[in-house]
N, C-alpha and C positions, 0 to 999 in steps of 0.2 A: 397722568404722569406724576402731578404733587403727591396723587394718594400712593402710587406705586414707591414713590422716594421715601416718602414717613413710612413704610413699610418694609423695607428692606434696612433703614438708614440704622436699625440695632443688630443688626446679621455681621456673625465674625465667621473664620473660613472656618471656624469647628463649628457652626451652627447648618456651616450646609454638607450634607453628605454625599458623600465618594459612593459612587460603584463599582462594583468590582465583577468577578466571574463569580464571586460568591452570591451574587443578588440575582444571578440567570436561573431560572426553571432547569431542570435536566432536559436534556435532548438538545439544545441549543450549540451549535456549532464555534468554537471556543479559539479555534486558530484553524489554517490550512496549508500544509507545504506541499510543494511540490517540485518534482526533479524528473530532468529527458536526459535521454541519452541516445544515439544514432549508433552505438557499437553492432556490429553482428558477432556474438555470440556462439561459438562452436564447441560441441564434444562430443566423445567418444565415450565416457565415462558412464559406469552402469549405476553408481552410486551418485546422488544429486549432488552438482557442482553450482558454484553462483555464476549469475551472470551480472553486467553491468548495471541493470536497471535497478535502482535502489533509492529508500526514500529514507531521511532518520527525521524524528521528532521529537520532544522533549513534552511530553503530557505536563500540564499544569497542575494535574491532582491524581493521584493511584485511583478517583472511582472511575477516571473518565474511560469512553469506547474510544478506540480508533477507527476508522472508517478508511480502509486500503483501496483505491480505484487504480483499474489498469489494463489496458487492453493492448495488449503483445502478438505475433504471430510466432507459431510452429512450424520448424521448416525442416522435413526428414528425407534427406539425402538417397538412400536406400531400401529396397521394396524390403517387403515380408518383416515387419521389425515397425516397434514402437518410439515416441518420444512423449516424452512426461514433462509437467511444468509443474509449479506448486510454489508458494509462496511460508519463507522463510521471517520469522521476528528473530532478529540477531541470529541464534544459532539455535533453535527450534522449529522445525515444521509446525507452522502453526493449526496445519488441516489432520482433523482429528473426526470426520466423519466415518464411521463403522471402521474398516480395515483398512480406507483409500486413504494412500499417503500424496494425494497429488489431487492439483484441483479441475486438471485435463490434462487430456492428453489426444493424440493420432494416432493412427495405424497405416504405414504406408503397405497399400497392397495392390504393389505392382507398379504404378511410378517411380519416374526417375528421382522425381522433384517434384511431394508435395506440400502444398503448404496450407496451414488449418489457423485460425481468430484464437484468441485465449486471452478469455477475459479474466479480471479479477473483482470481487464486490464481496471484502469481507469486512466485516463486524469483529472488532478484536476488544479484550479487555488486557490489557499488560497489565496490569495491575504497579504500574513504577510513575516517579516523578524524573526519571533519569533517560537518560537521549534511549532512544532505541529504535534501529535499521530494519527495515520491512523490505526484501530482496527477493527475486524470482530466482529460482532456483530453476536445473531441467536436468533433463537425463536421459539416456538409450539402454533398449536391452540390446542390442545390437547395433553395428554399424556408426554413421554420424549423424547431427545433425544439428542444425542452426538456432538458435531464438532470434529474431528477426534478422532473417535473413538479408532483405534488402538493404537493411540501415535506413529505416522510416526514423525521423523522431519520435521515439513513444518515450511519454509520459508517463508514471505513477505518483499518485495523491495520498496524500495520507490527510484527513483528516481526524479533528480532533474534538468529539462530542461528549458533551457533560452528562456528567456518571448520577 
């Protein structure tokens, strides 16, 4: 304990150093929000419309990833016809995989009422220091149809991993 005391006893608070996010490796998870909602969700609409489920984040640095989790159900009302879901950053489809603008979707063929899981597990670079809204989006080529239909609590995650 004496030698610990003689040893610290010429330490001022500028001799010992602050951590920050700036002292993290990359990849190390930096903050995590998250937000539910129990809405059910409906439309008619052929061009993608928002639904409730939405998450906003304020990235600490432009290199960082986001990391989007979320697991929704599809609920399509009427046979013979599709429902799309996809995942929106503010006001860009963020899914840029070859031609697909949606990151699932169902085909109801022939039920009255069915209903399909639709998960989400993306890797995003916004490239901003400023709030930004990650929201599922959905759509019909036809007829209507639900984002979670029952009004489950579903969650989305947005985490926030160093760039």
């Amino acid at each position: 304990t004496i030698a610990l005391t003689n040893q610290l006893s010429g330490m001022t608070s500028a001799s010992v150093p602050v951590l920050t996010t700036a002292h993290m490796p990359a990849g190390h998870i930096l903050q995590t929000v998250k937000s539910g909602s129990t809405t059910v969700n409906t439309t008619t609409s052929t061009s993608f419309v928002a639904t409730s489920h939405s998450v906003t984040i304020t990235p600490s640095s432009a290199n960082s990833k986001i990391l989007i989790l979320h697991q929704g159900m599809l609920n399509k009302q009427s046979s013979g016809s599709w429902h799309w879901a996809t995942l929106y950053r503010d006001s860009t489809n963020v899914i840029t995989v070859g031609s697909a603008l949606a990151m699932g979707g169902m085909y109801n063929n022939g039920a009255s009422d069915s209903h399909v899981p639709f998960t989400v597990n993306h890797l995003d670079s916004p490239n901003t220091t400023s709030a930004t809204t990650y929201t599922i989006y959905h759509k019909v080529n036809t007829g209507q149809a639900r984002y979670n239909a029952d009004g489950w609590a579903l969650y989305i995650t947005a985490i926030e991993i160093k760039g």
